[in-house]
C-alpha positions as CSV (number, residue, x, y, z in Angstrom):
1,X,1.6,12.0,-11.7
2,X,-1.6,10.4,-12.3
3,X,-2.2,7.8,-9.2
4,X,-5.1,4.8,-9.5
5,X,-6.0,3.6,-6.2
6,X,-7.9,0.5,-5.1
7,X,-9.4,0.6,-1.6
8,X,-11.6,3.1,-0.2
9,X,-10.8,2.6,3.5
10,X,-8.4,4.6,5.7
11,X,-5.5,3.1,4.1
12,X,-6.4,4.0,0.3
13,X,-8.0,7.7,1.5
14,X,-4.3,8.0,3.8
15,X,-2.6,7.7,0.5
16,X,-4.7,9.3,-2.0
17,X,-4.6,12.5,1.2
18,X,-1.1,12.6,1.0
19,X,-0.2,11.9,-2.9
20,X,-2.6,14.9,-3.5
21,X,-0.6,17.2,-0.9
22,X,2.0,16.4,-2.8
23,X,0.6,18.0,-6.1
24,X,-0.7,14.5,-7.5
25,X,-3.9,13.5,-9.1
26,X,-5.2,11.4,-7.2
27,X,-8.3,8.8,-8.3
28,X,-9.6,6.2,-5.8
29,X,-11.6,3.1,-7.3
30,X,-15.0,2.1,-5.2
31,X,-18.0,0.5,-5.5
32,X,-20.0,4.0,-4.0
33,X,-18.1,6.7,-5.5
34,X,-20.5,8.9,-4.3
35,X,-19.8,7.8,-0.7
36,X,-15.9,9.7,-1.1
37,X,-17.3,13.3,-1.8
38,X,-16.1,14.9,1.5
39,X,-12.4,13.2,1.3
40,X,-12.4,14.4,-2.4
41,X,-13.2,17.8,-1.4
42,X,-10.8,18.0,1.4
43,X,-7.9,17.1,-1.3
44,X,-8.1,20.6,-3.1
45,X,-9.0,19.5,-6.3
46,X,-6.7,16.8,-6.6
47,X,-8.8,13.6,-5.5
48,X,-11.9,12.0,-6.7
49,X,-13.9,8.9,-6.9
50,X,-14.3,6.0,-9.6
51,X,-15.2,2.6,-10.5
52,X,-12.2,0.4,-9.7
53,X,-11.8,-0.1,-14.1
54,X,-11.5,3.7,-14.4
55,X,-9.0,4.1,-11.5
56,X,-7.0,1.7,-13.0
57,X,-7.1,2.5,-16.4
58,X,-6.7,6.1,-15.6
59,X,-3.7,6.0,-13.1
60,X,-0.3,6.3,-14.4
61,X,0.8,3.9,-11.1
62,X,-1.5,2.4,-9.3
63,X,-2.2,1.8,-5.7
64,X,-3.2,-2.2,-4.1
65,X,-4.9,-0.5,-0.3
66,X,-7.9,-3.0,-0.2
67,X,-8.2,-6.0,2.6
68,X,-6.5,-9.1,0.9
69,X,-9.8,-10.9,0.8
70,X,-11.2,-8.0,-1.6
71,X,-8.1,-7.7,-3.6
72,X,-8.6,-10.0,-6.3
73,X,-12.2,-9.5,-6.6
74,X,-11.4,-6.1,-6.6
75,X,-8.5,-6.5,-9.6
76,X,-10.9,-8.5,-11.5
77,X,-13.3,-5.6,-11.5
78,X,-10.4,-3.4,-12.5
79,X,-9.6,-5.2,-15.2
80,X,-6.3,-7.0,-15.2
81,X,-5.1,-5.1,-18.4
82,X,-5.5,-1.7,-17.2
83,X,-2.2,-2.7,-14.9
84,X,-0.5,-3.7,-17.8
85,X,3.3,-2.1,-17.6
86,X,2.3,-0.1,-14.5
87,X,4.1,0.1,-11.3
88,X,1.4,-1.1,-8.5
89,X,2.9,-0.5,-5.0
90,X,1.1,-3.6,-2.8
91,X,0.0,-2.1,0.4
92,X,-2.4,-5.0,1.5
93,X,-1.1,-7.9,4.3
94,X,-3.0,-10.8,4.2
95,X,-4.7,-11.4,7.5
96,X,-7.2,-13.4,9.2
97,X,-9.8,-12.6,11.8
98,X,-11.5,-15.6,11.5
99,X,-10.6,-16.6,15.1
100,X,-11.2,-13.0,17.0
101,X,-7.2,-11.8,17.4
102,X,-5.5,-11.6,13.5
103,X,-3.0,-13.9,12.1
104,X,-1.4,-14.2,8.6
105,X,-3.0,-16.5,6.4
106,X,-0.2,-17.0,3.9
107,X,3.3,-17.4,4.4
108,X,6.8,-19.3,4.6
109,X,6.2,-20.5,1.2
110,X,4.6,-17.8,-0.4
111,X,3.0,-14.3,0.3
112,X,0.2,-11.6,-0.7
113,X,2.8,-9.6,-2.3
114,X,4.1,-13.0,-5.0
115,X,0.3,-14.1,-5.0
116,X,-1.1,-10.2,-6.3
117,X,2.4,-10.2,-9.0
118,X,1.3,-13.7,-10.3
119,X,-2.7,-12.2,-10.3
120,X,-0.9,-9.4,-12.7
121,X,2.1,-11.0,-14.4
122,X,2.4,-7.4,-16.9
123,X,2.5,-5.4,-14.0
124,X,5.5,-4.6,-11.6
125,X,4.3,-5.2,-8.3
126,X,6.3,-3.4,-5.2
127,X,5.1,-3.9,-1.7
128,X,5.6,-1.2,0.3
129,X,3.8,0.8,3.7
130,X,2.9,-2.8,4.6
131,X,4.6,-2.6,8.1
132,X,3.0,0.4,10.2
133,X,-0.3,1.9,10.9
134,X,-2.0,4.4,8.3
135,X,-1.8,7.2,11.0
136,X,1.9,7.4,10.1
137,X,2.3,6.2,6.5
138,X,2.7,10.0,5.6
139,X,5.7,12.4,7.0
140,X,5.8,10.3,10.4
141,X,7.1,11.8,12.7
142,X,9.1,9.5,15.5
143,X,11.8,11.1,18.3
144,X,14.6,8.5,16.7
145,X,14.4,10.5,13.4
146,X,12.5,9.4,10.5
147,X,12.1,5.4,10.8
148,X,12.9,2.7,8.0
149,X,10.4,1.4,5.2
150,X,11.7,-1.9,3.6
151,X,10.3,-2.8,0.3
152,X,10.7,-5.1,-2.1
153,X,9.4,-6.3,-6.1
154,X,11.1,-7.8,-9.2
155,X,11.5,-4.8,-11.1
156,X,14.3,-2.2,-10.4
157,X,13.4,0.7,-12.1
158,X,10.1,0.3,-10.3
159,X,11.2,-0.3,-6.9
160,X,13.1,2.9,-7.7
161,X,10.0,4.8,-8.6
162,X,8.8,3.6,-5.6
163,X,11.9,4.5,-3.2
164,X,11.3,8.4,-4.5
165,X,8.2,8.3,-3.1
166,X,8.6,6.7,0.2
167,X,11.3,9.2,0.6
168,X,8.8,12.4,-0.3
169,X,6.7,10.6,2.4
170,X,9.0,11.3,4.6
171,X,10.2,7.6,5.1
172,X,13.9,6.3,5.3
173,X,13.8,3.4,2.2
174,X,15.6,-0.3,2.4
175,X,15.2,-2.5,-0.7
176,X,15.4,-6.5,0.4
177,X,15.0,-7.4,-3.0
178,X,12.8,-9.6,-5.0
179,X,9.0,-9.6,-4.5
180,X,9.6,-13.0,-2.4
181,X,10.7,-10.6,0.3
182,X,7.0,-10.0,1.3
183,X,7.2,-13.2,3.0
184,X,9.1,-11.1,5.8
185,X,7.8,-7.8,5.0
186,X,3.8,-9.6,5.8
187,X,5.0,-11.1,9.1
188,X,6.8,-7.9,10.3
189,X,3.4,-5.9,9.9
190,X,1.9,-8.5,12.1
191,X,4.5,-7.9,14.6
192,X,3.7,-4.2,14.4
193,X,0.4,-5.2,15.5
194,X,0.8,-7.4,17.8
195,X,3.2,-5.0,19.7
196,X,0.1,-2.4,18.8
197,X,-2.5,-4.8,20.9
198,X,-0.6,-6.0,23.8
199,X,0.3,-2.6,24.7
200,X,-2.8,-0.7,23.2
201,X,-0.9,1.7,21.8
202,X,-0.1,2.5,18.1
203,X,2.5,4.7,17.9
204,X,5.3,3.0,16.8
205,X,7.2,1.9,13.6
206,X,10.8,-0.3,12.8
207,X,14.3,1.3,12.7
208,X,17.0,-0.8,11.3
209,X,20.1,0.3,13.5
210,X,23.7,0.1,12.1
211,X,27.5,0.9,12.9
């Protein structure tokens, strides 16, 4: 599989790392291609650089790993009709900094997650790996077994797609259903954090626990 990702950072390079240990191609969109050169050639082969348009046009799914504030700017550069059809897992939560410690910016009434689907309307957004640390996005490893990803989009078959790989990640999946879910999926990641800087650790992810 062919995988377009927007966002250079730790997030974007996390998942463009693991997608090519899986055996995928992996293509990550940036302003400074040139500025990826050692993460491509750690990936074998199987990563390289791009504008954000050839990412997107050239990724069979495509990847959403930037800040919130650069994600539509950084769609719009893409070129909204490269997404057309695709499945684009939504990675990004949209936080503010603005006063020193982060808080979200959107929510009760609406998320990133609905705001990036109506940005795209062709494509099938899924947000997903929202809600934990990029450290542990890939094959985490907790002593309570492998812990719980909840996801959530419109479309079935991609949220499917999209449960096959979070389970080659190594993750346990939960689908809460429609992309309006991200308006509890973006307020668990900031309780992920919060946890992360009161106790200045950040080792630590969510287990649903049944009987």
């Amino acid at each position: 599989m062919r995988l377009g990702i927007l966002g250079s950072g730790n997030v974007g390079q996390t998942l463009g790392s693991a997608f090519a240990e899986l055996g995928h191609e992996v293509k990550i969109g940036t302003r400074e291609p040139e500025k990826l050169a050692a993460w491509a050639a750690k990936t074998g082969g199987k990563g390289s650089a791009a504008s954000n348009a050839q990412a997107a046009e050239w990724g069979e799914l495509a990847v959403l790993a930037t800040l919130f504030t650069a994600a539509e700017p950084a769609i719009r550069l893409a070129g909204p009709e490269h997404f057309s059809g695709k499945v684009l897992i939504d990675v990004t939560n949209p936080l503010d900094f603005s006063s020193g410690a982060p808080k979200l910016s959107v929510g009760h009434t609406d998320s990133a997650g609905e705001q990036i689907q109506r940005l795209l309307p062709q494509a099938r957004v899924v947000k997903a790996f929202n809600i934990v640390g990029a450290p542990h996005m890939f094959r985490p490893q907790f002593p309570g077994g492998p812990p719980d990803m909840f996801y959530c989009g419109d479309d079935d078959a991609a949220k499917a797609r999209v449960r096959e790989i979070l389970e080659a990640f190594g993750w346990n999946p939960i689908d809460i259903g429609g992309i309006e879910g991200a308006r509890l999926l973006e307020p668990l990641a900031m309780l992920w954090i919060e946890h992360g800087r009161r106790t200045n650790t950040w080792n630590h992810a969510f287990k649903l626990l049944k009987r």
